[in-house]
C-alpha positions as CSV (number, residue, x, y, z in Angstrom):
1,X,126.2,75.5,124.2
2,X,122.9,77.3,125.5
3,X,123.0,75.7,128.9
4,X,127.1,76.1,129.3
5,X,126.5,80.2,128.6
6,X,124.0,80.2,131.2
7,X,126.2,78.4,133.8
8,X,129.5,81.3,133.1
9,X,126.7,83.9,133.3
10,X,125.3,82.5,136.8
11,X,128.7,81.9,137.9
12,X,130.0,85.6,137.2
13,X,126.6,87.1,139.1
14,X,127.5,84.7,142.0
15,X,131.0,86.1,141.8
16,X,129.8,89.6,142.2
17,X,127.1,88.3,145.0
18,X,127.5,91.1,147.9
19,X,125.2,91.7,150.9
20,X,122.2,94.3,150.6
21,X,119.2,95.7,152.0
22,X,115.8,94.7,149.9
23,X,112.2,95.3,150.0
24,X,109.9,93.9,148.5
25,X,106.9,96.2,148.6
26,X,102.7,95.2,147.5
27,X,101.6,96.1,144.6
28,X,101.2,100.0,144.5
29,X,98.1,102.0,143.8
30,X,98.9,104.2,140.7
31,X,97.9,107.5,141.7
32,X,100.0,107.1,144.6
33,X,102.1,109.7,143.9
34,X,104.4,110.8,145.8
35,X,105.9,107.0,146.4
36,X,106.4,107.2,142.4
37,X,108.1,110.7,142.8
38,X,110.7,109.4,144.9
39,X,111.4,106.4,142.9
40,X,112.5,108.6,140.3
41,X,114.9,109.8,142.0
42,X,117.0,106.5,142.0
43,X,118.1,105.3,138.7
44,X,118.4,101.9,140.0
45,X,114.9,101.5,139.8
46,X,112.9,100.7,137.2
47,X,109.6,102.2,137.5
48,X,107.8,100.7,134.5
49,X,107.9,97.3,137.1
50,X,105.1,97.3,139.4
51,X,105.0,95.6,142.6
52,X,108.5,97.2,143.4
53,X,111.3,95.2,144.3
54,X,114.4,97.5,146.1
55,X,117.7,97.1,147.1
56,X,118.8,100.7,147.7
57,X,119.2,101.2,151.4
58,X,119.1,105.2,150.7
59,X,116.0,105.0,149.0
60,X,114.3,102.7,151.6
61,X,115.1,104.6,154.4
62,X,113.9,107.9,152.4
63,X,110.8,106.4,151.8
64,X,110.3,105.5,155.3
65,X,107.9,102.4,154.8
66,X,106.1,102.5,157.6
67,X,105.0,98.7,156.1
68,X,107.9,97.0,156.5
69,X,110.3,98.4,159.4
70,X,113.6,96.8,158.6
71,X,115.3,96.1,162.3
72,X,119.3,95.0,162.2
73,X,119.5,93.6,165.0
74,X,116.4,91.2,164.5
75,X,116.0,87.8,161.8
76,X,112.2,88.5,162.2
77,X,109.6,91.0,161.9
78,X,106.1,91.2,161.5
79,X,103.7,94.2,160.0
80,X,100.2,94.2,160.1
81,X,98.1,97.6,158.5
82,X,94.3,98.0,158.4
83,X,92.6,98.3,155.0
84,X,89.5,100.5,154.8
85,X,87.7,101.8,151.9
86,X,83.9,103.5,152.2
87,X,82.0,106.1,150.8
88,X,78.2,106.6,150.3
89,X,77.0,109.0,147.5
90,X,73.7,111.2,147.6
91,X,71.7,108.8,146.1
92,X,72.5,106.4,149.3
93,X,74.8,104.1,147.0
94,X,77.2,103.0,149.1
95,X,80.9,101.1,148.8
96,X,82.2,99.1,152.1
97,X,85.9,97.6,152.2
98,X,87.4,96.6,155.0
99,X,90.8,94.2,155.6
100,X,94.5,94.1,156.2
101,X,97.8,94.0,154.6
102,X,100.1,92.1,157.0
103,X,104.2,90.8,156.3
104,X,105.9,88.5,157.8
105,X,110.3,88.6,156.7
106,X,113.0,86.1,157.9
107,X,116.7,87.5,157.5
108,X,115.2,90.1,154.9
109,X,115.7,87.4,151.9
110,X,112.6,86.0,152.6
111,X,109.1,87.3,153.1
112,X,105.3,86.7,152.9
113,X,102.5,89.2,152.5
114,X,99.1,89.3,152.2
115,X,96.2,91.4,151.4
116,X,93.1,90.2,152.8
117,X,89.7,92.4,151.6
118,X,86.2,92.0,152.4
119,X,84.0,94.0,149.6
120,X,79.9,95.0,150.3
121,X,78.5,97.5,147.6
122,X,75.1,98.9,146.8
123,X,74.8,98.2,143.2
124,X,75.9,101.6,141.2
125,X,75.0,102.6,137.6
126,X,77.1,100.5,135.0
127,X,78.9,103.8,134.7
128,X,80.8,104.1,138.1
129,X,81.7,99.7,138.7
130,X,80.8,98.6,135.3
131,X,79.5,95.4,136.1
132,X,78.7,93.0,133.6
133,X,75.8,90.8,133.2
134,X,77.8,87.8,134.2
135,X,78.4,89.1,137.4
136,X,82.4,90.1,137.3
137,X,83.5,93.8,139.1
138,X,86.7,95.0,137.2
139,X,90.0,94.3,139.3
140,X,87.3,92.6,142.2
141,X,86.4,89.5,140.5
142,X,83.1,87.9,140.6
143,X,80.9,88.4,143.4
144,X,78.0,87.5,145.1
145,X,74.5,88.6,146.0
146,X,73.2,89.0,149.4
147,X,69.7,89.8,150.9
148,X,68.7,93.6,149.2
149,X,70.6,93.2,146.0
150,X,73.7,93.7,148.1
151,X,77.1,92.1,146.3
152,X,79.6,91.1,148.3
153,X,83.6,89.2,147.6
154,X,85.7,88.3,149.8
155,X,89.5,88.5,148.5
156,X,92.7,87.4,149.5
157,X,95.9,88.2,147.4
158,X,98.9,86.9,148.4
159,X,102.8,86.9,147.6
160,X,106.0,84.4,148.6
161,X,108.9,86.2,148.3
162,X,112.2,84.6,148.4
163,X,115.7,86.9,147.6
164,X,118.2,84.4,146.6
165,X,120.9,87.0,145.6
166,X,120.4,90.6,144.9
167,X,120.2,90.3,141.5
168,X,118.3,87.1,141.6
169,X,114.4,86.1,143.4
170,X,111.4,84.5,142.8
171,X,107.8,85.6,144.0
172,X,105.0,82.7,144.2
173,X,101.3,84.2,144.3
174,X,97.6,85.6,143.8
175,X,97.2,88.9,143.0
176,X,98.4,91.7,140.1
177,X,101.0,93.2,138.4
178,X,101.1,96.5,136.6
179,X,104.2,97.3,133.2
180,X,104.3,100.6,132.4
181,X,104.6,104.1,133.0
182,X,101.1,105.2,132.4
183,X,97.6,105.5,134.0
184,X,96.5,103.0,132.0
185,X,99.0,99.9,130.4
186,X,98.6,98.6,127.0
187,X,100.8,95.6,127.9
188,X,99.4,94.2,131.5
189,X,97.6,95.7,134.5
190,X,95.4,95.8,137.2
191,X,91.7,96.2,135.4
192,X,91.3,92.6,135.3
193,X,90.9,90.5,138.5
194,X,93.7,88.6,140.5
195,X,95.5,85.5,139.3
196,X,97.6,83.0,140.1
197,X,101.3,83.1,139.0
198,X,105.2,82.3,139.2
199,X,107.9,85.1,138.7
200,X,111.1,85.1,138.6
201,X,113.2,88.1,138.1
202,X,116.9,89.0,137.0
203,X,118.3,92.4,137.7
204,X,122.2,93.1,137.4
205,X,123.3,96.4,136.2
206,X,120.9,98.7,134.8
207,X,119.0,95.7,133.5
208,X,116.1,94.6,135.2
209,X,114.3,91.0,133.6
210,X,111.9,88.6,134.9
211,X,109.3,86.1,133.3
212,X,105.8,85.5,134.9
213,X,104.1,82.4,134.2
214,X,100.3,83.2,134.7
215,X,97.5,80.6,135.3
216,X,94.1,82.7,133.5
217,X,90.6,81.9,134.0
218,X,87.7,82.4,131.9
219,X,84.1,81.9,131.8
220,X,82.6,79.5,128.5
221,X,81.9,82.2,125.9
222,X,77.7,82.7,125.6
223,X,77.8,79.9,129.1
224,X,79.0,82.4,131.8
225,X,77.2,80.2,134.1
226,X,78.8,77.0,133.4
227,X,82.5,76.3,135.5
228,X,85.3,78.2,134.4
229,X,88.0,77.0,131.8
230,X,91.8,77.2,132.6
231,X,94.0,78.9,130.3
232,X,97.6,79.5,130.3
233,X,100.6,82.1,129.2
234,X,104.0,83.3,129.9
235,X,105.4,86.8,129.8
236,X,108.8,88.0,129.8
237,X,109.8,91.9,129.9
238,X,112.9,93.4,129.8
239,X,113.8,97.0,131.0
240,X,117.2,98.3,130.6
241,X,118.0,102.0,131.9
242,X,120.0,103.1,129.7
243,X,121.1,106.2,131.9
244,X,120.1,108.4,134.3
245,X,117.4,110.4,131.5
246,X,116.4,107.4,129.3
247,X,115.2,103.6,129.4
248,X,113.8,101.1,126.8
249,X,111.2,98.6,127.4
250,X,110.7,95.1,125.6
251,X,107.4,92.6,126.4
252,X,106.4,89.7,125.0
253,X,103.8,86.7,125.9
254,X,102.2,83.9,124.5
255,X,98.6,82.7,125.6
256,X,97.0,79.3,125.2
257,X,94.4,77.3,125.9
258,X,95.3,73.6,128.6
259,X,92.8,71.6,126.5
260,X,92.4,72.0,122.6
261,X,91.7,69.2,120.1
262,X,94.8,67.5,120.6
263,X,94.4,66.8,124.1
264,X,95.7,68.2,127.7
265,X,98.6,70.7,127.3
266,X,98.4,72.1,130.6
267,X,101.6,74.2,131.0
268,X,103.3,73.9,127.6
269,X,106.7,72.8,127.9
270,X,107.8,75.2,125.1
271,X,107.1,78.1,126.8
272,X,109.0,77.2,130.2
273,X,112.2,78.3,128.7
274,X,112.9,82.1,130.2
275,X,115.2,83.9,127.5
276,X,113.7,83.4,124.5
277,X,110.9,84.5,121.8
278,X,108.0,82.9,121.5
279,X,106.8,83.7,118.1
280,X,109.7,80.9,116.0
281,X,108.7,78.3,118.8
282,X,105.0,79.2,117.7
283,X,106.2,79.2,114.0
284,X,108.1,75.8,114.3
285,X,105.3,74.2,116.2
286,X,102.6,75.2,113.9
287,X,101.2,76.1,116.9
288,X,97.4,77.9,116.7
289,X,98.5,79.9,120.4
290,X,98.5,84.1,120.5
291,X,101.8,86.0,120.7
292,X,101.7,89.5,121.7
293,X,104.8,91.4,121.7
294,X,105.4,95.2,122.7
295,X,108.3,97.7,123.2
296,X,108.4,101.0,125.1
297,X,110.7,103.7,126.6
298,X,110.7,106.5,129.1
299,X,112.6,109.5,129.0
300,X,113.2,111.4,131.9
301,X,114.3,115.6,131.8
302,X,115.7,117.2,134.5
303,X,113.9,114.5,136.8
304,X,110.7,116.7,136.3
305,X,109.0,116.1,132.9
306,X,108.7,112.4,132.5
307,X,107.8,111.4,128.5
308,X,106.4,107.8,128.1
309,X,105.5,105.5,125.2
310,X,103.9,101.8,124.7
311,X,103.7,100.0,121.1
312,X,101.8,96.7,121.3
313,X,101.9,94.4,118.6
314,X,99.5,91.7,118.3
315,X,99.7,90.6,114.6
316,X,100.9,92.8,111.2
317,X,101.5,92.0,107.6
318,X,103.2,95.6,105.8
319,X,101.4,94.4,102.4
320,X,98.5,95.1,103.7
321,X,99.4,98.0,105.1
322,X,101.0,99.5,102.2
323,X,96.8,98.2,100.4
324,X,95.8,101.3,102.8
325,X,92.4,99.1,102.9
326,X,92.3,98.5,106.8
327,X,93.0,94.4,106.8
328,X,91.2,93.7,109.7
329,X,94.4,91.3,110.6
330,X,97.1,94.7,111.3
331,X,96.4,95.0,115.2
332,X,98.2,97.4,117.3
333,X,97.9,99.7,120.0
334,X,100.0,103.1,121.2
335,X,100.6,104.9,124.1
336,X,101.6,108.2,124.7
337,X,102.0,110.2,127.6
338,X,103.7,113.1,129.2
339,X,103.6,113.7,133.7
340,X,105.6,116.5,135.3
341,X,106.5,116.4,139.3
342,X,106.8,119.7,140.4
343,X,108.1,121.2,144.1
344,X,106.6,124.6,144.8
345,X,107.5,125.5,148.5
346,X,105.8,123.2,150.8
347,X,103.9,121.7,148.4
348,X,103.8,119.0,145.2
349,X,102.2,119.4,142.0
350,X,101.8,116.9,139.8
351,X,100.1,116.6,136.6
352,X,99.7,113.7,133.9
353,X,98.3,114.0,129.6
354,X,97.9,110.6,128.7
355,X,96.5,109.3,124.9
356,X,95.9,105.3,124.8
357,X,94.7,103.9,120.9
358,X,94.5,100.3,119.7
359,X,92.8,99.1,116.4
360,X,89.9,96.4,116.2
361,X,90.9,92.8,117.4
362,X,93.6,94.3,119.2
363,X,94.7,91.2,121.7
364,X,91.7,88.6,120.4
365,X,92.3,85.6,119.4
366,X,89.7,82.6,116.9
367,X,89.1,81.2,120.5
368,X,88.5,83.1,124.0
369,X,90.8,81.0,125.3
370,X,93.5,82.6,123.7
371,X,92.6,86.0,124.1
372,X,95.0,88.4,126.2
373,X,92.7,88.5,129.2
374,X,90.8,87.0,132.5
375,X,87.5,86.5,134.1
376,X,86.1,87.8,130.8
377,X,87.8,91.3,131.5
378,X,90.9,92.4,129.2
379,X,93.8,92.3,131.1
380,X,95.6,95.1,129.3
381,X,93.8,98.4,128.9
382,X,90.0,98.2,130.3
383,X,88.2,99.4,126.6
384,X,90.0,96.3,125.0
385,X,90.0,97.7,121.6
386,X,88.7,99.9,118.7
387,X,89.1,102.8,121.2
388,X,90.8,105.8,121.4
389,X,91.4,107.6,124.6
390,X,92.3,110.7,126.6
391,X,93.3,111.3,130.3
392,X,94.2,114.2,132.2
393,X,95.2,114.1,135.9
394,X,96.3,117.0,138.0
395,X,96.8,117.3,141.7
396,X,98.5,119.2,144.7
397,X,99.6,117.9,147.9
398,X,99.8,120.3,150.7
399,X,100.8,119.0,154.1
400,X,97.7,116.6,155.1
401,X,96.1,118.0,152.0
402,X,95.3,116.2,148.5
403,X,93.3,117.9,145.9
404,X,92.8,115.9,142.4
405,X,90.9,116.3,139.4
406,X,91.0,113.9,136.8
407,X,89.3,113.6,133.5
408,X,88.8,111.1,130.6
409,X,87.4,111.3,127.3
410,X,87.2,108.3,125.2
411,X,85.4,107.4,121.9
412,X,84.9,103.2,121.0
413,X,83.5,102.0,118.4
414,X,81.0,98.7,119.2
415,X,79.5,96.0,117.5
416,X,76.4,93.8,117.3
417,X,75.1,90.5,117.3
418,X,75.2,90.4,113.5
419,X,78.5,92.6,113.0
420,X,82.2,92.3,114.9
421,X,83.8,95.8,115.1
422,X,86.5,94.0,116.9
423,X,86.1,96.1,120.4
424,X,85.1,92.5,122.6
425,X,88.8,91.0,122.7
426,X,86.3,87.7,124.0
427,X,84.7,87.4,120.9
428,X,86.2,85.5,118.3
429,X,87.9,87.5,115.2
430,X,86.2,84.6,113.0
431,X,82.6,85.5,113.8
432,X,81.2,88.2,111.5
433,X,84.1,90.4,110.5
434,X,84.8,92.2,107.6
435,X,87.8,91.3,105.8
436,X,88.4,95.0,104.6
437,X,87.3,98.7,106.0
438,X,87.9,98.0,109.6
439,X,89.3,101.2,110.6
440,X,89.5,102.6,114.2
441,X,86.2,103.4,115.7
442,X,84.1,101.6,113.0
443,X,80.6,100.3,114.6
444,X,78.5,102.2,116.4
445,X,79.9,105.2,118.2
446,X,80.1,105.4,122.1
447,X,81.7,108.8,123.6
448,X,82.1,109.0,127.7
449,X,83.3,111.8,129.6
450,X,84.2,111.8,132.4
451,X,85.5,114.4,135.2
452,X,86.1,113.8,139.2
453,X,87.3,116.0,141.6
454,X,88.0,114.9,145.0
455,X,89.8,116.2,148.5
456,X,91.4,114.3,150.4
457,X,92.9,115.2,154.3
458,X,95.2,112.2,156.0
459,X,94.5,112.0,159.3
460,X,97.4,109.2,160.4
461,X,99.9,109.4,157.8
462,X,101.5,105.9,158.8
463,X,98.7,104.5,157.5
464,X,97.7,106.6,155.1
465,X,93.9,106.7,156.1
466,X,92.7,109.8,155.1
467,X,89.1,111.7,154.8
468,X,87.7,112.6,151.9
469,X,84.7,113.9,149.8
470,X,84.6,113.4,145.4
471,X,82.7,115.2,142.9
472,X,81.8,113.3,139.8
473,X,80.0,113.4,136.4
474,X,80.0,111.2,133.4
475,X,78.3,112.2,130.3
476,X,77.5,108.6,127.8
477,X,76.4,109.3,123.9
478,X,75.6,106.1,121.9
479,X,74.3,106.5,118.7
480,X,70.4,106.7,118.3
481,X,70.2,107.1,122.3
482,X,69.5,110.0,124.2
483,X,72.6,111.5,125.7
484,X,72.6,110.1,129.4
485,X,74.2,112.7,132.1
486,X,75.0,111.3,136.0
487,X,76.1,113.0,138.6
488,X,77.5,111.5,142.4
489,X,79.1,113.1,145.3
490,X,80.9,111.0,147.7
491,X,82.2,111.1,151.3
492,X,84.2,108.9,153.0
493,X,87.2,107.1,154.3
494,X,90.1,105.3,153.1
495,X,93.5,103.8,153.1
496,X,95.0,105.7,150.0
497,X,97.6,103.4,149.1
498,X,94.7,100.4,148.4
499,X,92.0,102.2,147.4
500,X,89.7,101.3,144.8
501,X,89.7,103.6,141.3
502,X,86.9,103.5,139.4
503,X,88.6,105.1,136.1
């Protein structure tokens, strides 16, 4: 009955198949704002979906893409755009990124693009790259070190594109994807490195679908040196806009491990099916694997003031929550935020008020394996969990001009080797916790705050190189430490739309 609904429903799409303009653009730095400002003002598209996928002719050729000229009277094209990101700081710590995006599209159904990236950096304080002791860069991936304690990676994301129908196509790839309105993304985004993955995605109405399956990496927990173990899941997300003011969000995904005690599962046959929820098939199977599931909306007034929200749920029993004793097993997260596009004669302001939560052993799992991340990194928000967090983001663009200042203040609390507070999503919810009195921020307080404020002036807007010089000061209190205070100034030059963020 399943499989004979599925064949009127493909049938019906195919009926309604008409001819259209797409494009299918990279995945977009988030404080890229002005691209986000126009897609707002389509309510075809749903922004919560990042890498874009269009089909609105008007809003293409408003956005003038200088990535991907579309030419009627040519099958063909080819794009190719440098990639250049470096800046030095007064302490002679430098940051070197040079590379290319390039696109090649036949008959605008299908396309291939790449994003190729050479890194060199000068090893910063923890506080600006946050590099771990098993030698990982957030959103890089794990490098290499050259003569003079220099680290180097060399990366290369890529993406096969193929538009069967307008409502119907299937990308094939390595590289990231972003869900969510936010800064940050409680359900998945780009903090963790690249990966390898199969989407296909569903859009008809004002209902946009797709499910990603995802092949995830991770180093042997306490072995970081020994080779990397494969791990598995599949995500499916659903965004309906309801109308022009308001749309509703739904995410789930189910993690697991291609080798356990029973023997190779490699890509669970379960979890291939792409319409339906994970957690009975887990139930039914007796199956050990980690279901996370989510739900979120956006509402939109007057186009200008843009309110945004993100519930994840990772695992909840109301008993327990009605005990008031903080069950270390009722793990959530929330998002809220609020950002504001404003036109004020030539010029754009925008401005952002984000607050991110989630409770110890949000996303973790008995084994790493089935924890909701990659490369040892969390995969959803960058703190993992048992954290609480504000961001503020304003800026102005004037002509060539972009002035930003953005802030962050967040509070975590930490474990040791002989206590589990829940904040490492890597570290098994088994080892060392308390069954009761886990409330948000218990362990050993760490507060950061920090503040940037950088200029930036576009000197070839098709490319969107610019100049620019950043400000910076982060300000770390750990319990029992001394309060540590840095400060960095930075010039340099950059590609905007790829540049690296460091918060």
């Amino acid at each position: 009955m399943v499989k004979i609904k599925l064949c009127l429903i493909l049938f019906f799409l195919i009926q309604n198949y008409i001819q259209a303009q797409w494009l299918s653009y990279p995945f977009i730095n988030k404080q890229q704002i002005k691209i986000e400002e126009m897609l707002y003002s389509d309510s075809s598209v749903h922004t919560s979906i990042k890498p874009f996928v269009l089909n609105s002719k008007k809003l293409i050729e408003n956005l003038n893409f200088t990535i991907l000229p579309l030419k009627k009277d040519t099958s063909i094209g080819f794009t190719i755009l440098p990639l250049i990101n470096n800046s030095i700081n007064q302490n002679s710590n430098w940051y070197q990124s040079y590379g290319f995006f390039a696109n090649v599209y036949y008959k605008k159904k299908l396309s291939f693009q790449t994003i190729f990236n050479q890194y060199f950096i000068s090893p910063y304080e923890w506080l600006i790259f946050k590099s771990d002791s098993i030698g990982i860069i957030p959103s890089i991936g794990k490098y290499s070190i050259l003569s003079n304690n220099i680290w180097a990676k060399t990366s290369l994301n890529y993406n096969l594109h193929w538009q069967t129908f307008p409502f119907l196509w299937f990308d094939i790839g390595f590289g990231k994807h972003f869900l969510g309105e936010g800064h940050r993304s409680l359900f998945l985004s780009d903090n963790a490195s690249p990966f390898h993955y199969i989407k296909g995605t569903a859009k008809k109405w004002k209902v946009q679908y797709f499910v990603l399956y995802s092949f995830l990496e991770e180093p042997r927990w306490k072995n970081f040196n020994m080779k990397y173990t494969r791990k598995n899941s599949t995500l499916h997300y659903l965004s309906w806009n309801i109308n022009k003011h308001f749309s509703i969000h739904a995410f789930e995904t189910v993690i697991w491990q291609t080798k356990d005690s029973i023997g190779n599962r490699y890509f669970d046959i379960n979890y291939l099916n792409p319409i339906i929820f994970f957690r009975p098939i887990e139930f039914s199977l007796g199956s050990p694997d980690n279901v996370i599931m989510g739900a979120g909306f956006n509402l939109s007034i007057k186009k200008i003031l843009h309110l945004y929200h993100q519930f994840i749920l990772d695992e909840f029993k109301i008993d327990e929550l009605r005990n008031n004793k903080y069950w270390w097993g009722n793990k959530y997260g929330i998002q809220l935020g609020a950002k504001t596009f404003l036109k004020v004669n030539n010029s754009t302001l925008f401005y952002r008020l984000e607050l991110n939560t989630a409770r110890p052993f949000t996303y973790a799992h008995s084994d790493y394996l089935r924890t909701w991340g990659h490369m040892h990194q969390p995969i959803a928000h960058p703190l993992g969990a048992n954290f609480i967090e504000w961001l503020s983001q304003f800026s102005v663009k004037y002509k060539k001009w972009l002035f930003e200042l953005f802030g962050v203040y967040f509070r975590q609390g930490e474990g040791t080797s002989q206590f589990n507070a829940g904040n490492n999503i890597h570290r098994s919810y088994q080892d060392k916790r308390q069954e009761y009195g886990n409330y948000l921020l218990i362990g050993s307080n760490t507060n950061v705050k920090y503040l940037s404020l950088s200029i930036n002036y576009t000197i070839k807007p098709s490319w969107e190189i610019s100049l620019f010089t950043k400000g910076e000061t982060v300000i770390l209190n750990k319990q029992q430490h001394k309060q540590k205070n840095e400060y960095f100034i930075h010039l340099g030059i950059c590609t905007r739309g790829f540049s690296f963020d460091r918060y």
